[in-house]
N, C-alpha and C positions, 0 to 999 in steps of 0.2 A: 457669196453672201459676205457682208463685210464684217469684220473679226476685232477684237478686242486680246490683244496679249498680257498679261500680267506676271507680276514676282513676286517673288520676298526676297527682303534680304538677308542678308545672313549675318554682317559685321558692323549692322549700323544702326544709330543713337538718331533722334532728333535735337537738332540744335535750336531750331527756330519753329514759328508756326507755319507750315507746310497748307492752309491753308488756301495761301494767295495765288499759289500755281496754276499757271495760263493752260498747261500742257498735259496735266496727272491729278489724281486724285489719291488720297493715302488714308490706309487706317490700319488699327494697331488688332489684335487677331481676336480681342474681344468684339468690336465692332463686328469682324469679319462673320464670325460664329456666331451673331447676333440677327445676319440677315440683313443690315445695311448697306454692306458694300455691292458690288455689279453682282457679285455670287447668290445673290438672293441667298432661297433656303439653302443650297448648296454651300455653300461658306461653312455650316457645321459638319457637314459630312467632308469636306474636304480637309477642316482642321483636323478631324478627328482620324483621318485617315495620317496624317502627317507623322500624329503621335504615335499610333499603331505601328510609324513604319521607324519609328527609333529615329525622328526630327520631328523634338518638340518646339511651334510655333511662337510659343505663348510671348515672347519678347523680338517678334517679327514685326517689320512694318512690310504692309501690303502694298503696292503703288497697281493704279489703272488711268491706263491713256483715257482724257475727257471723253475723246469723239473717239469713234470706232474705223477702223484704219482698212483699204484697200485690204482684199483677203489674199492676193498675189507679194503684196506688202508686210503680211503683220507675222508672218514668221521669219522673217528678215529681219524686224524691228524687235522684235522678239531675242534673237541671237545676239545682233548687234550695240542693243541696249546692255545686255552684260556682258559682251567685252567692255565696252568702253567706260561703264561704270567702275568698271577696275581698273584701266589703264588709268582714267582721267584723275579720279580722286582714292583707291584702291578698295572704293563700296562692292564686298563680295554680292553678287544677286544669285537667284538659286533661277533655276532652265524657268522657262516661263509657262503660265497656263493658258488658257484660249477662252475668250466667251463668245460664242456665232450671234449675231442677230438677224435678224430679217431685212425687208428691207424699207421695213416701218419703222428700223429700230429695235424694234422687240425682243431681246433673249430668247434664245430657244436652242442654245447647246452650252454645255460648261464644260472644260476638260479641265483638270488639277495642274497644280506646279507642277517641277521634274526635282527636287531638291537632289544634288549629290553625298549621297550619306557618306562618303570619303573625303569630304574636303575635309582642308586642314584647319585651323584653330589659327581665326584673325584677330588683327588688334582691330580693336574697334575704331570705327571713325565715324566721324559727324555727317547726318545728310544733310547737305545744304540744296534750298530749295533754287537758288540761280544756277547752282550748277549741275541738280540732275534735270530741272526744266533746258537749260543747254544741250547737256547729251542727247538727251532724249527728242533736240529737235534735231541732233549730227546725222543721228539712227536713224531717225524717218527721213531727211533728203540723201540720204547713201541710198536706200531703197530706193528710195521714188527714182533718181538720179538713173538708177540703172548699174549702181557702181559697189553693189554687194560682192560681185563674184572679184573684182578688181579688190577692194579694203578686207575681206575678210580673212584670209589666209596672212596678212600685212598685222592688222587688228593681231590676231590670234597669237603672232609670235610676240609683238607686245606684252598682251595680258599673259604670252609665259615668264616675261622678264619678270613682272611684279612678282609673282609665282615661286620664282626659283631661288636658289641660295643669293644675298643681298650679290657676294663679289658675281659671281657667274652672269647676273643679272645686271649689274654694273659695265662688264665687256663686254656683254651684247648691246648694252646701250650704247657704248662705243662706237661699237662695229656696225649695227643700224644706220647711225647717221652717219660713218665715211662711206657708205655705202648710198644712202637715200640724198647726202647734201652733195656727193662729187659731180662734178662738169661730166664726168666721162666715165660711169661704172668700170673699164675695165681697166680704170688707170687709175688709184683711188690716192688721198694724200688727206690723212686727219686732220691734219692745220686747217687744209684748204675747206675741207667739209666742214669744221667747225665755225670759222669764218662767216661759209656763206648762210650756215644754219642762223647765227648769230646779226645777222645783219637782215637776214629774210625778217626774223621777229622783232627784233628791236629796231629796225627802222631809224626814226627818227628822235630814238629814245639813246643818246649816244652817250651819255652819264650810266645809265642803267645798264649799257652793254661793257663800258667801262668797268664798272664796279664787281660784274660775272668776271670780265675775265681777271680781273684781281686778286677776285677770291679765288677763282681756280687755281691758278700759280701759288696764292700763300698756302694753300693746304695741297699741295704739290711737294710744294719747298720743305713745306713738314715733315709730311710720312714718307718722304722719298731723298730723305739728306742722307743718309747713312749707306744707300748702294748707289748713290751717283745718279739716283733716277729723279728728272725733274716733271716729269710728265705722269700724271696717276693714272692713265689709259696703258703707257706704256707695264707701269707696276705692276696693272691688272692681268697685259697680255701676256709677259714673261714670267710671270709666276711668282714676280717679287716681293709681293705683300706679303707672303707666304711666310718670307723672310724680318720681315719689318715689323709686322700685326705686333707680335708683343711686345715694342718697343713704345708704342703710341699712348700718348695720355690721354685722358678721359676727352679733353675739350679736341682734338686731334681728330680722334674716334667719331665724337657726335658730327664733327663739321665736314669728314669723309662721307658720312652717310648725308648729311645732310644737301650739301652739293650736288651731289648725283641725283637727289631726289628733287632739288631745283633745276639740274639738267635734265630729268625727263620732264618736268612741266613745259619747259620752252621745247626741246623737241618736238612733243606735242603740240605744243602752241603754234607749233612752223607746220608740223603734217597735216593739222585740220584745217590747215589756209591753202595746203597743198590740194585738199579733196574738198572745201568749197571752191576752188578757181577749176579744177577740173571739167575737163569738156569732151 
């Protein structure tokens, strides 16, 4: 029978009206509890389950795919939808729920979220609707594609980078792409990976690959003047921030982190062009 996956999310604001959405439908848990959303009457009995279980909903947004998805497909799209909602924009989403229908359409099963009462305490960010209607179309041709078992374990160590301490998460990013951009996995060389990383995305944008690797060297040159290190990957591997962190000014500090967080956008931006061209 074909399935319907749903979420919440956990870390995120409405920026825009979410109504124009090709792909999702979204409502906030008053709605939900009200019997408007896919949940029919179940929507009260689910909120109120949420709250009994020590996650209260009341400032969730709900999101449900429009059309109801292959049932061999929708716990795939299910999974794959919150990883990549946290890799791509860092929107936490809580395990998803299930609605079965017939094959009239009809509702005729509801299972609840999976909220994790452990996570940790995210900053908030903005959903925007072009880019979870995007994720959300990545998740369904990974499934359909056949390329769940191949992107998920890939996915998964991503969404820990976001996860884990910023530096730690930093040289894994590193070490991802000399790894996923080298000619020759057993022969690896970061220039080189970064290079071809840099060139797969920007293409014919040669001002804007310019400008990346400018900034990478000026805030290089910064945090990394006083132990001879001009390379922040190197900083990271060898321990040497370790050394340097309290030396850094404020503007220093914000444009380390900031960097890295513009180096995983293009990362990204090179891997999902790697798994649409995948055959």
């Amino acid at each position: 029978m074909p399935q319907i996956p749903y979420w919440l999310t956990i870390n995120s604001k409405l920026q825009d009206d979410l109504s124009g959405s090709d792909c999702l439908s979204f409502f906030n848990t008053n709605s939900v509890s009200d019997g408007e959303s896919p949940l029919n009457e179940h929507g009260k009995v689910f909120v109120d389950m949420l709250y009994s279980r020590g996650f209260p909903p009341h400032d969730k947004i709900w999101l449900f795919p429009k059309a109801p998805l292959d049932n061999k497909h929708s716990h795939q799209v299910g999974q794959l939808f919150v990883l990549l909602m946290r890799i791509k924009s860092d929107n936490a989403l809580c395990g998803h729920g299930t609605i079965t229908t017939d094959d009239c359409g009809a509702y005729v099963n509801w299972q609840p979220p999976s909220p994790d009462l452990h996570e940790n305490t995210y900053t908030i960010r903005q959903l925007l609707l072009g880019d979870t209607d995007a994720t959300f179309l990545l998740a369904k041709d990974i499934a359909e594609r056949s390329l769940f078992h191949k992107c998920f374990h890939q996915l998964s160590y991503l969404k820990e980078l976001r996860c884990t301490d910023p530096f730690l998460g930093y040289l894994g990013l590193w070490s991802f792409i000399e790894i996923e951009w080298a000619n020759d996995p057993k022969k690896t060389d970061m220039r080189k990976s970064l290079k071809s990383l840099l060139e797969d995305v920007f293409q014919d944008r040669r001002d804007s690959k310019k400008a990346f690797n400018n900034r990478l060297q000026d805030i290089s040159t910064k945090v990394g003047r006083t132990m001879d290190e001009y390379s922040i990957r190197n900083l990271l591997a060898h321990g040497k921030y370790h050394k340097v962190l309290k030396d850094w000014d404020k503007e220093s500090n914000e444009e380390f982190h900031a960097v890295h967080d513009e180096l995983y956008k293009i990362m990204f931006e090179g891997l999902e062009a790697k798994i649409r061209n995948c055959v």
